[in-house]
C-alpha positions in Angstrom: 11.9 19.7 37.9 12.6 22.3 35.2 16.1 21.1 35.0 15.1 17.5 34.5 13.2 18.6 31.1 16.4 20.6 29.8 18.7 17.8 31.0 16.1 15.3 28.5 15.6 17.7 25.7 19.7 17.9 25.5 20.1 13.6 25.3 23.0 13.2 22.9 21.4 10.8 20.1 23.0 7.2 19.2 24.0 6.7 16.2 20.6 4.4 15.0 18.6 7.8 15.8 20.2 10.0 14.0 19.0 11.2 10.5 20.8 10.2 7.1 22.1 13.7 6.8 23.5 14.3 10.6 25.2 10.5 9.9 27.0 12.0 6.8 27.6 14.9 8.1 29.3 13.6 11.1 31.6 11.4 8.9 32.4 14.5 7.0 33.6 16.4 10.0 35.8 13.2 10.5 36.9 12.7 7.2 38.5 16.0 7.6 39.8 15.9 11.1 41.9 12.9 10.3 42.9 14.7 7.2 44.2 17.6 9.3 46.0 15.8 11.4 48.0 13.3 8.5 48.6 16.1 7.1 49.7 18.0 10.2 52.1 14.9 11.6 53.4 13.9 7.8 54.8 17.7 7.7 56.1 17.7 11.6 57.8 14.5 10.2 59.5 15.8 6.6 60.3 19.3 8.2 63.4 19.8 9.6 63.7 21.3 12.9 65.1 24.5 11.8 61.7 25.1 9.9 59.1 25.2 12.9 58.9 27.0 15.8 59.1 25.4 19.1 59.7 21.7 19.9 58.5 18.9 17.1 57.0 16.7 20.2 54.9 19.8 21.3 53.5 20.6 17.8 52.8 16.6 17.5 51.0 16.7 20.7 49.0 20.0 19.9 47.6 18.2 16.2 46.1 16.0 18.4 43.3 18.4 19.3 40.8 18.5 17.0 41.3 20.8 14.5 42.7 23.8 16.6 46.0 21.8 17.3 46.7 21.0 13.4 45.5 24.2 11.8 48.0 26.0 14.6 50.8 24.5 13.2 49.8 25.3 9.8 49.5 28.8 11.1 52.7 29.1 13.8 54.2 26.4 13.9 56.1 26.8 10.4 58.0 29.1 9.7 58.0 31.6 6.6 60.8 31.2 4.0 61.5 32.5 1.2 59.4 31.6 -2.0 61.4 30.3 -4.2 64.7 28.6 -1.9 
């Protein structure tokens, strides 16, 4: 029985119940997910393979997941140059 109250009080709210501020916060969150991942895919694109390390395909298939996959590219995926060349 105790289960059955825990399993009710975690009910994932629609989108009508939700407060004003959950509703923007929530289209914050994916404001900036989608952001990531442009970004993310528009430099996998304009890179050339020399500059990133490992396989384009698997660092386009990583920026799929939700921020991890685009902020490790940013991260590894790139490799460092010099500044300036």
């Amino acid at each position: 029985m105790a289960k059955n109250k825990t399993s009710a009080a975690r009910k994932k709210k629609t989108w009508k119940e939700m407060s004003p501020s959950a509703k923007a916060g929530t289209i914050v969150v994916g404001i900036a997910q989608m952001s990531l991942l442009v970004a993310a895919q528009r430099d996998i694109s304009r890179r050339p393979d020399a500059q990133i390390n490992g396989p384009k395909a698997a660092w386009r298939a990583a920026s799929f997941i939700n921020f991890i996959g685009p902020m490790g590219y940013f991260i590894f995926g790139r490799k460092r140059g010099t500044p300036g060349v």
